[in-house]
Each structure stands twice: as C-alpha cells, then as structure tokens.
N, C-alpha and C positions, 0 to 999 in steps of 0.2 A: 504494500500500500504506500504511496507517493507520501512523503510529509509534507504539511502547508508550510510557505515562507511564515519566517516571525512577522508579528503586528509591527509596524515600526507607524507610530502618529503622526499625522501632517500627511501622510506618504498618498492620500488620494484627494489632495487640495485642487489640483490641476483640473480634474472632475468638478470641482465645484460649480455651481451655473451661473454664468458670468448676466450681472445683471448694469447695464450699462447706466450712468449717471444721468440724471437728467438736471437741464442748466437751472439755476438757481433763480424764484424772481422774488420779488419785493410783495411780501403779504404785510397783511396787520399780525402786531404784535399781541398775542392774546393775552399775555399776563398783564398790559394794563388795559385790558377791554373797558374796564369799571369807569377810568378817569378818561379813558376812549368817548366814550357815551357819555359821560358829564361833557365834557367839552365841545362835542358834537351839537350836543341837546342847545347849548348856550348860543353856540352861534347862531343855528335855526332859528332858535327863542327871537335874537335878536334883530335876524333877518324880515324884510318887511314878506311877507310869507303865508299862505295859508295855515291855520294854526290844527285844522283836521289833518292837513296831510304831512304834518312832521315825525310821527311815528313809520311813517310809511315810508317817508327817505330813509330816517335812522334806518329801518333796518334792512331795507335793499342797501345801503350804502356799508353796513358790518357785514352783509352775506359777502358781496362778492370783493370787497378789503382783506373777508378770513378765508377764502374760498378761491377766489378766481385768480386775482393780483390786484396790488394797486394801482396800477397801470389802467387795467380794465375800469377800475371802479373810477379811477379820473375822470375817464371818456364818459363812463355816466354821469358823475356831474355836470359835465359838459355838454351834456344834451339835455338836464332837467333844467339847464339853465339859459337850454337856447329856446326850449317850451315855455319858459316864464315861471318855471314854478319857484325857483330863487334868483337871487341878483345875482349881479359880478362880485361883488364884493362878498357875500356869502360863499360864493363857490371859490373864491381864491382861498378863503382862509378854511376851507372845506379839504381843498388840495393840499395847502399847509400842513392842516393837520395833520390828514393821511401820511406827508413826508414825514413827519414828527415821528409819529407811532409805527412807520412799518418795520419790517423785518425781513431779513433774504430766508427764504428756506424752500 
C-alpha cells in the first residue's frame, strides 16, 4: 500500500480562489451616521424647502451615501435641486457635508 506524503501547511495556498479587488469608492461613514442626520436634518431645516418632504430627502440621501457612493448621491442632489425641491445653497452644503462624512471602502 503507497504511503501518503506528510501534511506540510500552507502547501495548497496556490489553490486558493483568487478573488480579484475591487476599486475603492467614497461611501458614508456609518459610525457617525447619528451627527450624519443631525446635520443633514439642520441644513434642510434651514433651507427654504418643503417641510413634508424633508424626511424623504434624509433618507434617499443616507441610502445611496451608505449604499451606492457618494459620488452617486451628489448627482442626486443635483437633480432635486434642479426640480426645485432645495436651493443652491442647501445643496452645496448638502455636498459638503457628504465630503465631510465619507469614507473609501
């Protein structure tokens, strides 16, 4: 009967299944989501703005911040601001923010 080679560890690494990187983008930071959403909330507040539909930016604006990229979520400000739904001045410091808070990963 043949004897088996010894175990030697590491020795079928090369078999491992190579899973290729993918490039890094600019999300929100989730650990400060809290003072995320105070801050967000404030500007809105402040913005001259429909006061029903600021729940509804907040949180299309943290889905795709935490979810898609910041990048994405810019371009939607950019578009709720070319609908009227907030100003220039809201949406610039909207964009600010998001630079503030993101995160690459």
């Amino acid at each position: 009967m043949p004897s088996r080679p010894p175990f030697k560890p590491g020795a079928r690494d090369d078999k491992k299944k190579f899973r290729p990187q993918t490039p890094r983008v600019a999300m929100l930071n989730l650990h400060r989501m809290g003072s995320f959403k105070y801050d967000l909330r404030e500007i809105l507040n402040a913005a001259p703005m429909d006061k029903t539909a600021i729940p509804t930016v907040v949180a299309n604006i943290i889905a795709k911040a935490s979810r898609v990229s910041v990048k994405e979520t810019k371009e939607y400000v950019r578009e709720i601001e070319k609908l009227g739904t907030i100003d220039k001045i809201a949406a610039d410091d909207v964009c600010t923010l998001l630079d503030r808070y993101s995160k690459w990963r």
